[in-house]
N, C-alpha and C positions, 0 to 999 in steps of 0.2 A: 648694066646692072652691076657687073663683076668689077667694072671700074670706078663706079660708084661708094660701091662697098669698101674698096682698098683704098680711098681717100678720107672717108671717116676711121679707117683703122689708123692713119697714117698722122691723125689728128688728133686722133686720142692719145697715140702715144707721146705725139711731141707735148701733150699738155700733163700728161704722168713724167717725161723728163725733165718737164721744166719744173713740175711741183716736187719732185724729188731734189732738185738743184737747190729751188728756194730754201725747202727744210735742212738740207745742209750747210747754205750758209746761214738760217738761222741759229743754229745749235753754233756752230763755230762762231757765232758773234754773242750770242749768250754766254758761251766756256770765255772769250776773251772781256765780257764783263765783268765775269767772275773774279776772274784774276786779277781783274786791276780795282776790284775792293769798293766798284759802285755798288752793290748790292749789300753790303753790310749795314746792318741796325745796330747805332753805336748806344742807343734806345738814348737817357737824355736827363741831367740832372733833376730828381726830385725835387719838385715845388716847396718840400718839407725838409729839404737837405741838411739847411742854419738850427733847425727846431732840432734835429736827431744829435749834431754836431753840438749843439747847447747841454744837450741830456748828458752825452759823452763827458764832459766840459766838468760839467757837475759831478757828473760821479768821479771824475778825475783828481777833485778839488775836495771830495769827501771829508777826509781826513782832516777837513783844518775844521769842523763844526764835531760835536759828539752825536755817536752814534743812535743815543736816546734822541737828540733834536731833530735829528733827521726823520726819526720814524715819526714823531708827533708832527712833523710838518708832511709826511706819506698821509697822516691816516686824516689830517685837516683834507688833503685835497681826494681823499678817500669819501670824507663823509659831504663833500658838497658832489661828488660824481652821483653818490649814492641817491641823492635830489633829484638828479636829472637819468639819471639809467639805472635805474637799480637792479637789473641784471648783471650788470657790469661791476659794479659790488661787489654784488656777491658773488661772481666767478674769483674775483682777486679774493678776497676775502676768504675762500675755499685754498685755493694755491696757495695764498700765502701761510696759515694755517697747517697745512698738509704738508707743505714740501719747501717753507718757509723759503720759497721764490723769492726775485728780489721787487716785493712793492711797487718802488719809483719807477720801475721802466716798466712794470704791467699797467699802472696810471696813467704815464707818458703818451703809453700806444694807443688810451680810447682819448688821451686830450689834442693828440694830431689833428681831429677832426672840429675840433672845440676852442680852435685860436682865436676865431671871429665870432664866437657867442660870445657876447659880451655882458647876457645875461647868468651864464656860469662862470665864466672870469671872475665879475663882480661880486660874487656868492661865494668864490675859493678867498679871497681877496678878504672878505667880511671875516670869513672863519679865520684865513690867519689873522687880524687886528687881535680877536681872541686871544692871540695864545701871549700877545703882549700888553694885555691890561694889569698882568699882573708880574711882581719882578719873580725872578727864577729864585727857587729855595733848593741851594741846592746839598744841602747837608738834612733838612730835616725828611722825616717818614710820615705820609698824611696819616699814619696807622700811630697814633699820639705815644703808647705805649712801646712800640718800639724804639721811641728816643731816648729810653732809660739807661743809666747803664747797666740795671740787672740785665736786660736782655741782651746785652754786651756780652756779659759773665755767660748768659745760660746759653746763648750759641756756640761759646767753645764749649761747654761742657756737653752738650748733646753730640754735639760732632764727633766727641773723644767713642761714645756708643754706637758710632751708625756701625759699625759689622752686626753688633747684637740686633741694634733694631731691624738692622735690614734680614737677617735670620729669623726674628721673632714674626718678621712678616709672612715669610716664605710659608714659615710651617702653619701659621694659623690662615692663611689665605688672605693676607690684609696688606692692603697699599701701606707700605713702613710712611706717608708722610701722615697720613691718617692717624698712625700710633703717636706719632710726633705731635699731631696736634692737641691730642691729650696730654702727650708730659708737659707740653708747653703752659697748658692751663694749670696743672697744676703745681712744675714748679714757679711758677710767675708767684703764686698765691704764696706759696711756703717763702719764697726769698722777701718778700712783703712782710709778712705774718710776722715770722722769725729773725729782727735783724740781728741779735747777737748772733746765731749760729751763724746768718751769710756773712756779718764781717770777719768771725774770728774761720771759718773753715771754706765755704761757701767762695766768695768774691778771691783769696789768693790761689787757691789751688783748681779753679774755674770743675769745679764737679756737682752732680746732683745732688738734693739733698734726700734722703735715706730715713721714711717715716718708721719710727718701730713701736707704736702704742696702739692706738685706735686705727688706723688705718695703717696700711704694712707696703713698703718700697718705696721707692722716685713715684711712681703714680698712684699712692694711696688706696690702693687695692681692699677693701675690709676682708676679714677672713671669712664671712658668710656670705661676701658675694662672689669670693674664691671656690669656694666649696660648691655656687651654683652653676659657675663655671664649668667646674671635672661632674657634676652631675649632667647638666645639657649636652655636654658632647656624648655620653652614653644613652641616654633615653631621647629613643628613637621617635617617642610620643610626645614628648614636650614641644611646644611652638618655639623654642630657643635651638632646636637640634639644627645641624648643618648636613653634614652627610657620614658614612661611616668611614672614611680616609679619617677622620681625624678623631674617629673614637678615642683610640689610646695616645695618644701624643703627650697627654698631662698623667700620666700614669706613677704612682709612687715605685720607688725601688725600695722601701722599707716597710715595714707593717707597723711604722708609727705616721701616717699620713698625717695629722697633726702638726706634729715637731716639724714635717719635712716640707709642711707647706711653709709655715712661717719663714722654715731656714730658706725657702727657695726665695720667697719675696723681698725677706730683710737679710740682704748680702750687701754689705757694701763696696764690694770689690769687682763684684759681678750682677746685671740689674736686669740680665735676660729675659729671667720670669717676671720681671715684672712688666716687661713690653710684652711676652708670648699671652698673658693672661689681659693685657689689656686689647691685644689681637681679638683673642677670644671674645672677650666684652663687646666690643663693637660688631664682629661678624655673629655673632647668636643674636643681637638686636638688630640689626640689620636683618636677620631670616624671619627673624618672629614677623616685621613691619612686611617681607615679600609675600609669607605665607599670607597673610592677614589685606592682604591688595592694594597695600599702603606702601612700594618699595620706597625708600630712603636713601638708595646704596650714593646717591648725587648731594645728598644734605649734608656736609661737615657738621654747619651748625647743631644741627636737630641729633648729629650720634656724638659728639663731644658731649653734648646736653644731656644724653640720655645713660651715657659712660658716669659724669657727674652723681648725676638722683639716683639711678639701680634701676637692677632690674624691675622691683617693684613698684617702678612708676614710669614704665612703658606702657603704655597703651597704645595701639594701636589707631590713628582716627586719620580722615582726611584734611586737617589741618592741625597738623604738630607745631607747639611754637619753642623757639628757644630761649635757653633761662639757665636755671642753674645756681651755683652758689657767686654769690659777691664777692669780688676781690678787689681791693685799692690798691691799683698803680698809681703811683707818680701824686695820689692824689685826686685821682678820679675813679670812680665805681664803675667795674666791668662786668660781665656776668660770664659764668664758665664757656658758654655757647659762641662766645660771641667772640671770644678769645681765642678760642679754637679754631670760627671762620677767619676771624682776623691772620692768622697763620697759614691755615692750609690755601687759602687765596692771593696771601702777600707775595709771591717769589722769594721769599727770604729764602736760605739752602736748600736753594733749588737744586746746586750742583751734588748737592749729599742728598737731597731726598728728591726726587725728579717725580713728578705727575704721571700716573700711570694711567693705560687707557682702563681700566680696570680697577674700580675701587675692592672689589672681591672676587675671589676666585675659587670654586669648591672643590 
């Protein structure tokens, strides 16, 4: 039995020496695979390699097409992606927007998958033919009235004011391009109106023109809608009031408020009040139309429009239209409103009046 027993131990162990032996030269032949570099993933050119190397290519080559071409040929294969994914859309469309991303290579990335649809190909394909049925204009503004040369004239003269307007802004809580698209309406109208003044003062010395009769500054301000101005910002009950930060702002320093309103507006050397009171104008119309459930604060049109007529023909409703007084550019009849949008939508001095996220702020 004793002999027995000491033969199975004697087997057991030769079979734990020998399985110990194997596991060491396995590990020693695994470590010398290692080292000679069979075991690496050198992993293996992209299928999509040429397509990535093409994208690069392009944007490499950028500079010989203009920068506007390029975006119109982005948003062409923008709006055929939008057909077939339009979540994918609208994520670039988001990024580009927000963090003005670069487009072509967020399109790129969902068209990797889109080589061999030949139903989207042909769809991108169709939208650019589009962009060449018609030849490139490349001097004119589809906005007809900025091809004049008043508006030549009146860009440098606003420019010569943006410290003022951009101040006039601050203090009455108003986007300064907003105030701009009011002087815009109204000097387009005056340089019209008036051509002896703009050829003899006007056109050489590129400055606003300075109403001092019926209506009082660069934006024709009357004195009785001035007066309701410095009234609204005090009366705390009016549907026109804003808040009390800007109670006193328009406060006289003399006891002839009178004389010191006109001298404020008809200044020809300095036109600040007449941007800080058309501030006011718009932001007390804009409050009456929140309080009222009607905000506007998104509408150019409808508050140039309503800057135009007065206060006394704001009403509040669910469908405001825009209008205003007649003006003949170039030969064709504009309406105040429309002037107004025409501007605050154009991109024209962008770089002096930039788009703010905030049309008001109280």
């Amino acid at each position: 039995m004793r002999l027995k027993n000491n033969k199975i131990i004697r087997i057991i162990g030769k079979i734990f020496l020998y399985g110990f032996a194997l596991f060491g030269f396995c590990v020693l032949a695994a470590y010398g695979v290692y080292q000679m570099g069979w075991t690496k993933n050198n992993g293996g050119v992209d299928k999509n390699n040429r397509y990535l190397a093409d994208i690069s290519q392009i944007d490499a080559s950028a500079g010989k097409i203009s920068v506007d071409e390029k975006l119109s040929e982005n948003l062409v294969r923008l709006a055929a992606l939008s057909r077939f994914y339009p979540l994918n859309a609208h994520l670039i469309t988001r990024a580009f927007g927000d963090t003005n991303a670069d487009i072509g290579k967020m399109i790129s990335a969902c068209e990797i998958g889109l080589q061999n649809n030949k139903t989207y190909q042909s769809t991108v394909k169709k939208y650019y033919n589009m962009l060449t049925l018609h030849e490139r204009q490349e001097k004119s503004n589809a906005i007809e009235w900025m091809n004049t040369p008043e508006w030549q004239v009146l860009k440098q003269a606003i420019v010569k004011d943006k410290a003022l307007i951009d101040s006039a802004g601050k203090l009455s809580g108003v986007e300064p391009r907003l105030i701009v698209s009011c002087l815009v309406g109204e000097q387009i109208r005056l340089f019209n109106s008036n051509r002896e003044s703009y050829k003899r003062y006007i056109e050489p010395m590129k400055v606003l023109n300075v109403q001092s009769q019926f209506s009082l500054g660069v934006n024709g301000i009357k004195d009785f809608t001035a007066m309701a101005v410095e009234h609204n910002l005090k009366d705390s009950t009016s549907p026109f009031y804003i808040s009390k930060r800007f109670e006193h702002i328009l406060d006289f320093a003399t006891s002839d408020p009178t004389s010191e309103r006109i001298s404020r507006l008809v200044n020809y050397r300095n036109h600040f009040y007449s941007f800080l009171y058309t501030g006011f104008i718009l932001h007390q119309t804009a409050m009456q139309w929140r309080k009222a459930g009607f905000p506007i604060d998104d509408r150019p049109d409808i508050l140039t429009t309503l800057f135009n007529i007065g206060f006394s023909e704001s009403h509040p409703n669910a469908n405001p239209e825009c209008g205003g007084s007649h003006i003949n550019v170039g030969g064709k009849i504009y309406t105040f409103g429309v002037i107004g949008f025409n501007f605050y939508y154009s991109g024209e001095l962008l770089d002096e009046f930039p788009y703010q996220a905030k049309t008001f702020t109280e």
